[in-house]
Each structure stands twice: as structure tokens, then as C-alpha cells.
RODO-2510 file (C-alpha; in nm, 4 decimals, decimal comma):
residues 289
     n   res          X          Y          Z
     1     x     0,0000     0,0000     0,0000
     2     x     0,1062     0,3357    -0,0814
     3     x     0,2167     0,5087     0,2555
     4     x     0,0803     0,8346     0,1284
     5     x    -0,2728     0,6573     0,2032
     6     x    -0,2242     0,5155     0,5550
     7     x    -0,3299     0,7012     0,7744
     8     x    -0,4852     0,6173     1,1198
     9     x    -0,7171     0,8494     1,3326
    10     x    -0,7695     0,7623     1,7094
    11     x    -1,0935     0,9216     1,8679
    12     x    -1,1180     1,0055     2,1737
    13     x    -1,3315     1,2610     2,3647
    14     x    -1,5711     1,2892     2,6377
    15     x    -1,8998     1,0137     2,6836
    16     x    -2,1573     1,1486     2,4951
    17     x    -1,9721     1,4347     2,3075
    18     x    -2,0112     1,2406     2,0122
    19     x    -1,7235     1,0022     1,9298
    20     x    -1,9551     0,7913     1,8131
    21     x    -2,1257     1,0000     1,5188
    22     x    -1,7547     1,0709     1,4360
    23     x    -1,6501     0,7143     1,3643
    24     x    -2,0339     0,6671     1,2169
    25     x    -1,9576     0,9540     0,9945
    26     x    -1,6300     0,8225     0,8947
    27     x    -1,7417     0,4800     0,8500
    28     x    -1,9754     0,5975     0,5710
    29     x    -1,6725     0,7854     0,4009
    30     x    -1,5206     0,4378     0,3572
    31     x    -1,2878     0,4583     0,6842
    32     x    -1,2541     0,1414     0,8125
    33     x    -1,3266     0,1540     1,2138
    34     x    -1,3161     0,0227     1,4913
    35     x    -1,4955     0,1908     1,8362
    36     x    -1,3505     0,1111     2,2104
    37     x    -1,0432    -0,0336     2,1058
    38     x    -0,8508    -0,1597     2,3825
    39     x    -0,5187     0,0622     2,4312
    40     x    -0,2872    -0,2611     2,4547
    41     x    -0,4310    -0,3549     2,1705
    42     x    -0,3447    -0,0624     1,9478
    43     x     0,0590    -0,1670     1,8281
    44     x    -0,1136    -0,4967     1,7443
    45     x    -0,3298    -0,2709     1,4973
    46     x    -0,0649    -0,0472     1,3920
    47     x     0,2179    -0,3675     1,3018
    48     x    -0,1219    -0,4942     1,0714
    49     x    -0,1755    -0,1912     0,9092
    50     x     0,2277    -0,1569     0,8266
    51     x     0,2421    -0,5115     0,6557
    52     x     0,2704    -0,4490     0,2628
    53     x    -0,0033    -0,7927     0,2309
    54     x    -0,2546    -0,6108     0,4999
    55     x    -0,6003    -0,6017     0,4791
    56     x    -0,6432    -0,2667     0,6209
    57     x    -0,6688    -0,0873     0,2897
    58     x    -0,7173     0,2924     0,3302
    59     x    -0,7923     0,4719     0,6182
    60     x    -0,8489     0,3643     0,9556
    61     x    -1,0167     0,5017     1,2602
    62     x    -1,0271     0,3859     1,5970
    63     x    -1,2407     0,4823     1,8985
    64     x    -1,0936     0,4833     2,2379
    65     x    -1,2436     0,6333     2,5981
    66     x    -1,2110     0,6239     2,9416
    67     x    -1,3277     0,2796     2,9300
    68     x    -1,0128     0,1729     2,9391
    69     x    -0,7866     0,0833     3,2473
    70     x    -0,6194     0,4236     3,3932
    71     x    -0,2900     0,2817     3,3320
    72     x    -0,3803     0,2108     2,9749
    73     x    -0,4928     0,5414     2,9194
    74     x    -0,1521     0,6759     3,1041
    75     x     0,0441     0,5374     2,8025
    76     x    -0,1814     0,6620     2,5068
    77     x     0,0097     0,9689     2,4630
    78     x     0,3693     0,7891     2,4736
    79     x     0,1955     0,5468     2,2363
    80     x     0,0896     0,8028     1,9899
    81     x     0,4104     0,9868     2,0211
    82     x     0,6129     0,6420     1,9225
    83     x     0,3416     0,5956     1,6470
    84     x     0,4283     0,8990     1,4593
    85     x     0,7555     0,7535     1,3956
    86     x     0,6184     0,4691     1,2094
    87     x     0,5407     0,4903     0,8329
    88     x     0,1988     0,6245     0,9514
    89     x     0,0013     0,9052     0,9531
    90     x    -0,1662     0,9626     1,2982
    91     x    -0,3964     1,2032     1,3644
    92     x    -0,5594     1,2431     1,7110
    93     x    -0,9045     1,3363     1,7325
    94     x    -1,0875     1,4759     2,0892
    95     x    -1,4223     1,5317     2,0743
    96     x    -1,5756     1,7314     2,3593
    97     x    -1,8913     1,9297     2,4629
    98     x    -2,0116     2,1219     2,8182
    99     x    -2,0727     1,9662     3,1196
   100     x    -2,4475     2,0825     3,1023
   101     x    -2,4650     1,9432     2,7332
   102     x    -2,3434     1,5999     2,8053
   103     x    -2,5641     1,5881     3,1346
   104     x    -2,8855     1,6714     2,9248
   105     x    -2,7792     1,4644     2,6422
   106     x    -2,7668     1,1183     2,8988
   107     x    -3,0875     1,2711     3,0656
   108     x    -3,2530     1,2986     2,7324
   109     x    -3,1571     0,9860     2,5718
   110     x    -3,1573     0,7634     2,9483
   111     x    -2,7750     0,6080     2,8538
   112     x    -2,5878     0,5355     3,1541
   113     x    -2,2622     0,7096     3,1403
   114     x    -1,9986     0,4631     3,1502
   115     x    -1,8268     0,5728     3,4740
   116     x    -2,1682     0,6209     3,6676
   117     x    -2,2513     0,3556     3,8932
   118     x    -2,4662     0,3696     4,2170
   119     x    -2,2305     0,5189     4,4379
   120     x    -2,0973     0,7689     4,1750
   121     x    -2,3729     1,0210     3,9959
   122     x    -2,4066     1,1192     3,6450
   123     x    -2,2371     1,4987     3,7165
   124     x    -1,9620     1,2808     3,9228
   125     x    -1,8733     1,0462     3,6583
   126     x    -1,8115     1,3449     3,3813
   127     x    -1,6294     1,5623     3,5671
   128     x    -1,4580     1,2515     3,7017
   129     x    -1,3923     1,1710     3,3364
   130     x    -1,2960     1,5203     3,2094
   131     x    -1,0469     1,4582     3,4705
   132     x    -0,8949     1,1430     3,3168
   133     x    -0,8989     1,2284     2,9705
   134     x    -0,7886     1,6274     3,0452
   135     x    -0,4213     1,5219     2,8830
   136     x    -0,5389     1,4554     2,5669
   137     x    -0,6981     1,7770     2,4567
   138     x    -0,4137     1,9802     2,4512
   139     x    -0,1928     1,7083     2,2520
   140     x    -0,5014     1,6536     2,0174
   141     x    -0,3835     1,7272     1,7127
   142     x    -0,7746     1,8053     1,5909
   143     x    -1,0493     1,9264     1,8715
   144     x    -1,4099     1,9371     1,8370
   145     x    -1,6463     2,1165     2,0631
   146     x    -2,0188     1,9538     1,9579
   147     x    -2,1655     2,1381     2,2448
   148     x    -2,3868     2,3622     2,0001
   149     x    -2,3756     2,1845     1,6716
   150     x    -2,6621     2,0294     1,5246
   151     x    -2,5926     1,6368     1,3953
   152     x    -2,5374     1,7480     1,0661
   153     x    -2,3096     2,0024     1,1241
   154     x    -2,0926     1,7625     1,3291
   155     x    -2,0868     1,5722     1,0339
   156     x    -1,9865     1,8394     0,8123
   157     x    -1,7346     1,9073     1,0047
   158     x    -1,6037     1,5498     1,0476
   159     x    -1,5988     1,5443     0,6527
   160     x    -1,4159     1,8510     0,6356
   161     x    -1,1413     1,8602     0,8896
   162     x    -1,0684     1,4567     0,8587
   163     x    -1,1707     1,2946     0,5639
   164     x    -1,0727     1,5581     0,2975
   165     x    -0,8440     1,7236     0,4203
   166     x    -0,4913     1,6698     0,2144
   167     x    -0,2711     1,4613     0,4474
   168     x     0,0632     1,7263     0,4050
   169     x    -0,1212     2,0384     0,4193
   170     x    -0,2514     2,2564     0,6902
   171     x    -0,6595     2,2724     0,7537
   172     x    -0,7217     2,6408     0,8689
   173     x    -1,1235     2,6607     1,0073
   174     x    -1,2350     3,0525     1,1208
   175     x    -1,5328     3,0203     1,3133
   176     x    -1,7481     3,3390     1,3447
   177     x    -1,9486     3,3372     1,7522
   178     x    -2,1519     3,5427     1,9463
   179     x    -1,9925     3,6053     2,2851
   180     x    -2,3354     3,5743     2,4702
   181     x    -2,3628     3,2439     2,3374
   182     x    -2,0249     3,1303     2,4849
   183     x    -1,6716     3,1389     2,3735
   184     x    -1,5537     2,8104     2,1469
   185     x    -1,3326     2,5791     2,3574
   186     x    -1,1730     2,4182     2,0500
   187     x    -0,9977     2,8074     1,8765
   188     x    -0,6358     2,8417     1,8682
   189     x    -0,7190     3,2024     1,8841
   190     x    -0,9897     3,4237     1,9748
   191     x    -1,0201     3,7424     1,8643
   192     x    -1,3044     3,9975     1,9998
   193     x    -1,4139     4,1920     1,7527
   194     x    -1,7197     4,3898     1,9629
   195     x    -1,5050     4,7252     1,9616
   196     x    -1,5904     4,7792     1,5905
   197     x    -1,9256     4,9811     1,4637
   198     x    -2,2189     4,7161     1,5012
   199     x    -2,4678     4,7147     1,2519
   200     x    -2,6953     4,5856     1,4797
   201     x    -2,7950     4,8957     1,6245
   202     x    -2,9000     5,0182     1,2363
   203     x    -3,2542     4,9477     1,2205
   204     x    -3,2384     4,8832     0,7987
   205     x    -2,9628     4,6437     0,8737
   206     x    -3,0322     4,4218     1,1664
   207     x    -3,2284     4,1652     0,9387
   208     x    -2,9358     4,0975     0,7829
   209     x    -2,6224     3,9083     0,8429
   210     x    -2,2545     3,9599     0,7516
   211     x    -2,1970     3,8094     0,4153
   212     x    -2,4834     3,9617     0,3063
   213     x    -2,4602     4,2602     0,0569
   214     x    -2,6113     4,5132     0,3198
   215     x    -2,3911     4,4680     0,6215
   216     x    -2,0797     4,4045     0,3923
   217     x    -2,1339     4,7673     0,2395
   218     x    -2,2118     4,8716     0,5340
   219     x    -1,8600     4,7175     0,7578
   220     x    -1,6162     4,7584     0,4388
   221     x    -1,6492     5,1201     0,4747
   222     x    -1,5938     5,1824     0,8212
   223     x    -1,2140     5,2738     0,8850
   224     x    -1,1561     5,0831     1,2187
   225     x    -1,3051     4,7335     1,0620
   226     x    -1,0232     4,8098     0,7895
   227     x    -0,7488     4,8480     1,0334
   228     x    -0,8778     4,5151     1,2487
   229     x    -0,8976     4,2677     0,9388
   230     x    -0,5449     4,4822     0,8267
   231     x    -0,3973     4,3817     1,1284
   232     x    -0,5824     3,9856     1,1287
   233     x    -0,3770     3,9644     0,7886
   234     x    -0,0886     4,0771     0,9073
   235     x    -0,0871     3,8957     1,1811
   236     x    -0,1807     3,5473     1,0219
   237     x     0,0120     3,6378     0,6981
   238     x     0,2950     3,6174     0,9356
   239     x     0,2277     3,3331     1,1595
   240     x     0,0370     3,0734     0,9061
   241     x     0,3867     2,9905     0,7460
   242     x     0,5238     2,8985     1,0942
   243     x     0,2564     2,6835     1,1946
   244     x     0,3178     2,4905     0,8530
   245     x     0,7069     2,4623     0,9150
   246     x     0,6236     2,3008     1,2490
   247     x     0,3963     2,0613     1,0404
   248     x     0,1028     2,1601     1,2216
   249     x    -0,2377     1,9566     1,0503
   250     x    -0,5025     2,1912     1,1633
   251     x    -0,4695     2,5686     1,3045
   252     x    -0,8458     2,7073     1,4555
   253     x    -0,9345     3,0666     1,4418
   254     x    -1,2638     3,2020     1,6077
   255     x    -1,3691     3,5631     1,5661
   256     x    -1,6557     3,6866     1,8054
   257     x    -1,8874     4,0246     1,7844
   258     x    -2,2063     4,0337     2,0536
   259     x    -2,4602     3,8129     1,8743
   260     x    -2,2451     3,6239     1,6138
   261     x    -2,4095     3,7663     1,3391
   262     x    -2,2507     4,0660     1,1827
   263     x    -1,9090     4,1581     1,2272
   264     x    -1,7784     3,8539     1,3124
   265     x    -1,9292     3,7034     1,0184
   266     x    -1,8114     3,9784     0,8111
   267     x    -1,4679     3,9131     0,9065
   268     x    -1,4513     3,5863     0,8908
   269     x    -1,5439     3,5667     0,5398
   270     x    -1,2636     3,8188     0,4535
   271     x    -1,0153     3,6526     0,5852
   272     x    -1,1267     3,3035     0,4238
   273     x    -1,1191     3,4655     0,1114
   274     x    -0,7780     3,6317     0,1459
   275     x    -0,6678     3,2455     0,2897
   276     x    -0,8470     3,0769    -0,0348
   277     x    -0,6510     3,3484    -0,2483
   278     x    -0,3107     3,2316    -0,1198
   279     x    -0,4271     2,8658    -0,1477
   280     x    -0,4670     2,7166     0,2095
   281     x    -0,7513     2,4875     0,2556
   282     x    -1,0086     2,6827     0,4451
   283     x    -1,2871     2,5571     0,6563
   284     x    -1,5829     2,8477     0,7069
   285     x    -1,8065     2,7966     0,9861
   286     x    -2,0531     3,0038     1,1219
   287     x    -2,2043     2,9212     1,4777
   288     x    -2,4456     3,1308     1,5719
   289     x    -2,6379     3,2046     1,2498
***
């Protein structure tokens, strides 16, 4: 098999964040998968995928959680690390939502959390597992935050920022948020954007959102919005090229006005198109409209 084309992503994340959509998602894009994979289990994978003869055609994706023994889950990152020396490409992937999300979302659907038990509750057994599986988000090399996505939009996303993305290039997603609807926990970099002139407070223009023709007249002609996305550009035109050198697979960039609809919006889509222009594969998302 061509080692361009191996390429292995282990999910991991938070009960009921959505791991299991993920590998669902990525099982229809022809992934082959495999969810709670025991940790010891994983170089036994890894040798079978690195045999020339191996049946493991394509990609792979694996699901692993707190299920596992603590001392398993001790070693995944020392794992992964000696992984990435193989002829492999290893991506990992941590899915994670709110405390209040994932204790409506077991409510809701009556699940027992995995942890829970009779002497631990439900609100116990996530925080107990945030806990646990705290290492791994900051050595992720892709986070997800489903807390306010819609199933399809997790999906979207899952196509997006995993299955086609090009293996040796850098995925760059700008998110546009309201800040009264919470701050995205999965941004490399926020940027708060409510100083600028806010359309909202036009009464012509409030129906309208910021790639629409109205607020982008409207935000293109005010001389401090030039000088912020000015100074975004500069900033990123700068710093994109380092992340790349490092050989850095995905690079998150959330911009936030009040509401989520206007400026942020507006910005966002300028600096996509600037990104598109230079040709780095671009991810647009906006959350709150």
C-alpha cells in the first residue's frame, strides 16, 4: 500500500460528546473503524496496518475512551508519540462538549454514562472523566467542541477537517461566535471583535447578516473594521507559514462580535477569502447564524 494513504485516526473525547457520530460519519466515508479499542491492543493494529499484504486498505479510525484501564490510558500519549515515527500518519481526534450538554444529552436519551454507577452520579462520573482524559486535549492534534452543533453540522465538520483534508497540508477553520452564546473551547485564537461599529444597532440592517450585501457595504467602509482585518492579515500572513514549518495539521481561528451575526461574520469571510486566495484549505463555519 502506498504510505501516502495510511493514515490512522484515534478518537477520543468525552462520553456522549459524540465520538460515536464521528466514527459513524467516517465509516460511511469508507474509513474502516473500529470503536472502544482496547489501548494494549493498538501496536497490534498499527504492526497490521504496516504489513505491505494487509487487509487494512485505506484509512483507519479507531475509537478509544475512558473505558479503558487508567494505566492504559496513562500510556496513550507515549503510544501516539512512538506511532508517529512509524510509516503512519496519525492524527488524534478529541471530541468534547459542556458539562451541562453531556448531562442533558444522557438525561434525554436515558444512557448510563460509563463511569456512573450507584455510588458515583451522572455529574460525578463526567467531571470525574474530564479529569482522566484532560491530557489529551491539549496534545489533540484536531479538537471538536459539539456542544452547540446540530448532527449534521458535526458531520460536516467530520468530513471537512478529517476525511478531505490533504494529508501534508494545513486545515485552517475561522469560526465566526456570538460572545453571549459562549466562547468556542476548541480556537487556537480568539479574537473579539465587539469594539468595531455594530450594525446591529441600524434598524435597515439588523435583518441581515454579515456576508450579506447590506452589512458588507455597510462594515467595508468603516475605517476601524479596515485596520482590524489589516492587522488579522498581518498577523496570520505572518504566523500561518510557521505553523506549517512546524507541520502543524489543523490551526483554529474564532472571531466573536455580541450576537455572532454581523461583524464577526463579516470578518470571517474576509479573511477566508484572502486564505483561499493564497491557497490554504479553508474551513468556514458560522455558529451562531
Amino acid at each position: 500500500m502506498n504510505n501516502t494513504t495510511r493514515q490512522l485516526s484515534i478518537v477520543t473525547g468525552l462520553s456522549g460528546a459524540g465520538k460515536t457520530v464521528v466514527l459513524n460519519t467516517l465509516e460511511d466515508l469508507s474509513y474502516y473503524t473500529i470503536d472502544n479499542l482496547p489501548i494494549s491492543l493498538l501496536d497490534s493494529l498499527v504492526e497490521q496496518i504496516c504489513q505491505s499484504d494487509s487487509k487494512f486498505k485505506g484509512k483507519i479510525a479507531v475509537g478509544i475512551d475512558a473505558r479503558n484501564s487508567l494505566d492504559d490510558l496513562s500510556r496513550l500519549s507515549d503510544i501516539v508519540t512512538a506511532l508517529r515515527e512509524r510509516d503512519l500518519k496519525i492524527e488524534l481526534v478529541y471530541i468534547d462538549a459542556e458539562n451541562e450538554v453531556l448531562t442533558r444529552r444522557f438525561s434525554e436519551t436515558r444512557r448510563k454514562h460509563p463511569l456512573s454507577s450507584e455510588a458515583q452520579s451522572l455529574d460525578d462520573a463526567i467531571k470525574r472523566e474530564r479529569s482522566i482524559m484532560s491530557e489529551f486535549v491539549e496534545s489533540a492534534d484536531i479538537r471538536i467542541d459539539t456542544s452547540y452543533m446540530l448532527l449534521h453540522e458535526l458531520r460536516d465538520i467530520v468530513r471537512e477537517r478529517i476525511a478531505q483534508k490533504a494529508l501534508a497540508s494545513l486545515s485552517i477553520q475561522i469560526m465566526s461566535f456570538g460572545f453571549k452564546h459562549g466562547i468556542p473551547s476548541d480556537a487556537d485564537f480568539v479574537f473579539d471583535v465587539r469594539c468595531l461599529p455594530n450594525p446591529y444597532w441600524k434598524k435597515h440592517l439588523r435583518q441581515f447578516v454579515g456576508n450579506e450585501q447590506p452589512i458588507i457595504d455597510f462594515l467595508s467602509n468603516q475605517e476601524s473594521v479596515k485596520k482590524m482585518l489589516d492587522d488579522l492579515l498581518r498577523f496570520f500572513s505572518e504566523w500561518v507559514p510557521q505553523f506549517e514549518a512546524d507541520n502543524r495539521s489543523y490551526l483554529s481561528i474564532a472571531i466573536g462580535c455580541t450576537g455572532g451575526h454581523h461583524r464577526s461574520v463579516y470578518l470571517v469571510e474576509q479573511l477566508a477569502n484572502k486564505f483561499k486566495a493564497d491557497n490554504k484549505q479553508v474551513i468556514i463555519r458560522h455558529r451562531d447564524i
